[in-house]
N, C-alpha and C positions, 0 to 999 in steps of 0.2 A: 619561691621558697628557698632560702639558704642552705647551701648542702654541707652536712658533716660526717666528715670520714673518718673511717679507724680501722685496722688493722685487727682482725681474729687467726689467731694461731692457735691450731689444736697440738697439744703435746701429749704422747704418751710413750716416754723413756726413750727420748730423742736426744741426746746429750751431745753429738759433734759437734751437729750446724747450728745449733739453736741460739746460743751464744751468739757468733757472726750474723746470722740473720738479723736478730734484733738488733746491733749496732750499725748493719747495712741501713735500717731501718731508718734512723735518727734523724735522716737528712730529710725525710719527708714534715716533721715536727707534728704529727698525730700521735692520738691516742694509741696506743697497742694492746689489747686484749689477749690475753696468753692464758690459755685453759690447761691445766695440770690435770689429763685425765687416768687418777691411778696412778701417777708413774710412781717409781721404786724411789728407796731414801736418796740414792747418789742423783740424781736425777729433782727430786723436790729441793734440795741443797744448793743445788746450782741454779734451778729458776726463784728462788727465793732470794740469789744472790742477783742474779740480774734483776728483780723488782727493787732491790735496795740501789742498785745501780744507778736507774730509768725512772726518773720522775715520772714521766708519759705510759709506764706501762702497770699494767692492772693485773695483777693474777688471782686467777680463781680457780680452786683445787676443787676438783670430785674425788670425793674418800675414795668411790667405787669406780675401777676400768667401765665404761660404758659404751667406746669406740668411738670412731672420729666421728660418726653422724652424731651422735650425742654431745660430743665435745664444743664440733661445729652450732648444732644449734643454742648448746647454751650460751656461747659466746655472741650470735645474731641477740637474742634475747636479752644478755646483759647490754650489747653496741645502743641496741634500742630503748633501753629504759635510761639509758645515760645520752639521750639526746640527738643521738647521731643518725644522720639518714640513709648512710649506706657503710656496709661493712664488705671489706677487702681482704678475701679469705686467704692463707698462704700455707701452706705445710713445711712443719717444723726440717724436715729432713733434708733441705737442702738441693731439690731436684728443681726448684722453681729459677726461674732466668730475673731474679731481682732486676735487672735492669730495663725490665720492660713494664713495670710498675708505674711508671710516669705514662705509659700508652696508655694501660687500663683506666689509670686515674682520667685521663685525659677525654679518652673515649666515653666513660662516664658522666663525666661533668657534661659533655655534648648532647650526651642521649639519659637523662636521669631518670629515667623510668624504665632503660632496661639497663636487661642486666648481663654482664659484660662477663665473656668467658676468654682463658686463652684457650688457643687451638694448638696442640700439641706437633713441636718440629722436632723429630727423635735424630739423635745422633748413635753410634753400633753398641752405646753402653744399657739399651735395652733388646731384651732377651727374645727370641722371637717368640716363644708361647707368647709372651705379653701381647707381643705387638699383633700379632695376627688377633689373639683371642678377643682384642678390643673390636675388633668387628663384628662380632658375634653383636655386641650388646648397642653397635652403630645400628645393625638392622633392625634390631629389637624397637629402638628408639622412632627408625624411619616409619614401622610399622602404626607403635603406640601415637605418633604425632599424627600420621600420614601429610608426612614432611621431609625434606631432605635439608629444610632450613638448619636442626640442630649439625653442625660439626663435629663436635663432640664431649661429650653427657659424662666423663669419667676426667676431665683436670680439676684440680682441687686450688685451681690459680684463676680469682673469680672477685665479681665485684657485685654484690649483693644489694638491691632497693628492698630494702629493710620493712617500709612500711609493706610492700608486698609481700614480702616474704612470714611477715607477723600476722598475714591474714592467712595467709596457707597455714601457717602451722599452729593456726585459732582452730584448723576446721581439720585437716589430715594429722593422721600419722606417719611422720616420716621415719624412713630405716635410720638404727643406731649405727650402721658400720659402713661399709666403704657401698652398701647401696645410697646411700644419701645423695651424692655426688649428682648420680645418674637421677634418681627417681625429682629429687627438688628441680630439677630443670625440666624436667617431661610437665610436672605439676603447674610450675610457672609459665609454662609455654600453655596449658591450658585456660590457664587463668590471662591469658594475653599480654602475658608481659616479654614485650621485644627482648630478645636475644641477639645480642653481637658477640661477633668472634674477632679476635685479635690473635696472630702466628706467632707464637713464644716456643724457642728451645726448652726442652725438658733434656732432666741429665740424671742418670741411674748412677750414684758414685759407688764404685768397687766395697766399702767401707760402709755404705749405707743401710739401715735396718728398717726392712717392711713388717709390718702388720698387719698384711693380706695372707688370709689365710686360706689357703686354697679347695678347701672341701668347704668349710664352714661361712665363709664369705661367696662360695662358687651357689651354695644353695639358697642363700639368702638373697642373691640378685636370680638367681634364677624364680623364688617366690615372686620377688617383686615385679620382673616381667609379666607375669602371669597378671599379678592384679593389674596394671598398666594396662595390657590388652584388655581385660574386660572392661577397666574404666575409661578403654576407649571407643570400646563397644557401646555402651551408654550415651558417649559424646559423641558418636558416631555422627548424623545428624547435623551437627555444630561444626564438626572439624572438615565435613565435606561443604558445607555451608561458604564457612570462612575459605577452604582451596576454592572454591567454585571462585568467588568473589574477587580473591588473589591473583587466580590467573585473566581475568578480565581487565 
């Protein structure tokens, strides 16, 4: 089966990088899917201007903020109804190592049935709450898998087997907001779809604007562990099954 690729960018009032990104972009010659979720007039201006720009790139505005898991899926869901077999997710803000986009790709193309994550290499421009705190939701991950396979469940620099991802979210509901990240990959790893990791720099620029929001975002992955644990209570069974099998 022929693979076709494209580019999902969620936006929501990301105005530095976004611009650069997308002409970082161009040398690849894919489609670009750039989701306007909500963002404000100065903001819908400028991605309106780069679609008039970009023959290759598609924008699709949500009237209403709905967060980047929302943004994210409705961009998989548009990638797939326009033909394409895999989507290569990227964040508008500029923290992604564009230059390691021909690995993903590449890795991809090799293993088309899974789906390719980077592994995040931090340089001193992330903060240490962050950095410590992402282990919290590494254990979380080791537990709901019972696995040590996932690396890690929260970069948002990813490459997407579409058709599996359109059966997950035939049958779940995934979170609207920065749980999505994590939980579509606990989901897909249940449904057996190989995961690779690939080492990409991430970069926290001084100038950069988050969307993490720290009580409100901090309770909605903390729900979502919960239901993970019990939906791995369930699979319980299966996922000792398949470690049993694995280590054999």
């Amino acid at each position: 089966m022929k693979q076709h690729y494209c580019f999902v960018i969620p936006n929501y009032n990301h105005s530095q990088a976004v611009a650069t990104t997308i002409e970082a972009l161009q040398q690849y010659a894919i489609p670009i899917i750039l989701i306007d979720d909500g963002s404000d007039l100065k903001t819908q201006t400028l991605l309106e201007q780069l679609a008039a720009q970009y023959q290759n790139l598609t924008l699709f505005r949500r009237t209403v903020n709905g967060g980047k898991g929302a943004a994210v899926k409705t961009g998989l869901s548009l990638a797939y109804e326009m033909g394409m077999s895999h989507g290569v997710q990227i964040d508008a803000d500029g923290q992604h190592n564009l230059a390691d986009i021909e690995v993903l790709l590449n890795e991809s193309k090799s293993h088309p049935n899974a789906m390719i994550s980077g592994r995040p290499v931090y340089d001193d421009s992330i903060s240490k709450g962050r950095y410590y705190g992402r282990y919290i939701t590494h254990v979380w991950v080791y537990i709901e898998t019972l696995s040590l396979s996932i690396k890690d469940s929260m970069c948002g620099f990813r490459v997407y087997p579409l058709s599996a991802c359109m059966t997950l979210m035939g049958k779940s509901s995934l979170g609207n907001r920065m749980d999505f990240d994590i939980e579509i990959m606990v989901r897909l790893f249940w449904q057996k779809v190989p995961i690779r990791f690939i080492p990409t720099k991430v970069l926290y620029p001084p100038d950069g604007v988050s969307h993490f929001n720290v009580w409100k975002d901090n309770w909605l992955i903390s729900k979502m562990h919960t239901r993970l644990f019990f939906g791995m209570l369930v699979r319980l069974p299966v996922l000792l099954y398949s470690k049993f099998r694995g280590a054999q």
